[in-house]
N, C-alpha and C positions, 0 to 999 in steps of 0.2 A: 152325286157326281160333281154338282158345282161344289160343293163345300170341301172335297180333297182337291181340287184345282186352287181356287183362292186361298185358302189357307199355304202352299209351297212361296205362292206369290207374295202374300203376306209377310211370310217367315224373310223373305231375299230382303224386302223393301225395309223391314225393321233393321236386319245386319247391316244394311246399309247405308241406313240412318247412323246407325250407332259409330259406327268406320268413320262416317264425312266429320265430324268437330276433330276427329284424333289427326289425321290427315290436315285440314285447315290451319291444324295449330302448326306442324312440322312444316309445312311451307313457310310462315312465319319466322320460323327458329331456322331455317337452311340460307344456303346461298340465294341470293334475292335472283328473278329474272328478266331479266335474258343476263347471263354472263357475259361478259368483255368477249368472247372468243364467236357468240354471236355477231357481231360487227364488224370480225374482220374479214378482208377483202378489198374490190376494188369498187369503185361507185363510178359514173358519169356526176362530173358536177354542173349544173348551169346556175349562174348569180350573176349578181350587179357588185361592181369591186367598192370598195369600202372608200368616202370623199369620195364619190364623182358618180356619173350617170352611167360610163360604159359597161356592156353585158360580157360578159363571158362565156365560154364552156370547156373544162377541163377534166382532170379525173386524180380523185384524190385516195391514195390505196393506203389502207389500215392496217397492219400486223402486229402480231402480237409474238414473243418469246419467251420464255420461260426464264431467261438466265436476266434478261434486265426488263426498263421500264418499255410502255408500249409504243411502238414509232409510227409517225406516219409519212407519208411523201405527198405532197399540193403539186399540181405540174398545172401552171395555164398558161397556155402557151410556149414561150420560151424561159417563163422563172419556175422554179424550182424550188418547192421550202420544204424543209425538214424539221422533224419536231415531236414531242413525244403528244399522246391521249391518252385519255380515263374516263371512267364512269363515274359522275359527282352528280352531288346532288342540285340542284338549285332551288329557290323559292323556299328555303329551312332545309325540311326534308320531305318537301312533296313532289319533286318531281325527277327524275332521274334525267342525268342527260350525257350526250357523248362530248367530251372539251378536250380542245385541240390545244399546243402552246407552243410556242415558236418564238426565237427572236429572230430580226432582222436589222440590219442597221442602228445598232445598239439599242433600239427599240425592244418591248415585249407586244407580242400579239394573242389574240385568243378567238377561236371559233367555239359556240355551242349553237349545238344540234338538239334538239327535238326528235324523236325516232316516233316509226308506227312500224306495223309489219303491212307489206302488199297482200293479195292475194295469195300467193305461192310463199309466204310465213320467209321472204325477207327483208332485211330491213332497210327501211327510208328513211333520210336526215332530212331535216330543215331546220335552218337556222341562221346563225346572226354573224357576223366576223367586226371584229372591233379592236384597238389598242386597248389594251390592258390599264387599268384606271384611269383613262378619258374620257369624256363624254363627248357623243355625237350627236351630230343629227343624221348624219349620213351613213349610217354603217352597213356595211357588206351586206348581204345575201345570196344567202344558196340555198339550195336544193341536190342532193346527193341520191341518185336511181343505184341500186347494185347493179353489176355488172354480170350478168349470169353466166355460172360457171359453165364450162367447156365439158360437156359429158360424156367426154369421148368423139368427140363430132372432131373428124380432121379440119377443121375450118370451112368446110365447103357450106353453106347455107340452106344450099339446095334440100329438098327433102323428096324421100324417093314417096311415089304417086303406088 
């Protein structure tokens, strides 16, 4: 009796051995994860603005389109920037990150973000905001929370008891 029991379980654990390298390698060879379309959405931002000490909190919304490149919208406060992101690599190609770009006042600007996923698999920025080929000592920081989507809930917050 144990020997026709172990032996089904045997037979699963070897096909399934033999599966994981075939599988490991096609994740390799595919689109890498999380795809750009992961990330989009709206976030709370809180940072410190880039040269100077004061904090912030705004909200920075990512989209993405099929017909051109990805756009995003910064709102803190009363200024408003606009500007395209991607998914690049940083550090060679060890680390993935989300970069924002922007000009402003003839200026170039650039945010990169750091990602994790929260609990509930969405995603978290942290990172840096800086002029584009200058060196600081002072540069930005944020933190970016998603903004969780609206599931139907008429706005009311309340939850029935």
């Amino acid at each position: 009796m144990m020997i026709t029991v172990v032996r089904p379980a045997f037979l699963i654990l070897v096909t399934a051995m033999l599966l994981m390298p075939s599988c490991a390698v096609a994740q390799d060879t595919d689109e890498e994860y999380p795809d750009a379309n992961f990330f989009v959405g709206r976030y709370t931002l809180i940072g410190k603005i880039l040269e100077g000490d004061e904090t912030f909190m705004g909200l920075l919304i990512l989209s993405a389109d099929t017909s051109g490149p990805r756009s995003f919208m910064r709102i803190l406060g009363a200024d408003t920037t606009r500007g395209t992101w991607a998914m690049e690599y940083a550090i060679g190609a060890e680390v993935r990150v989300v970069r924002l770009r922007w000009e402003s006042e003839m200026r170039k600007f650039e945010c990169t973000y750091q990602w994790c996923m929260d609990f509930d698999s969405y995603p978290r920025l942290s990172g840096h905001c800086y002029e584009s080929g200058k060196a600081t000592d002072s540069p930005g920081m944020e933190v970016g929370f998603v903004i969780w989507p609206d599931w139907g809930n008429d706005g009311d917050t309340k939850r029935d008891e």
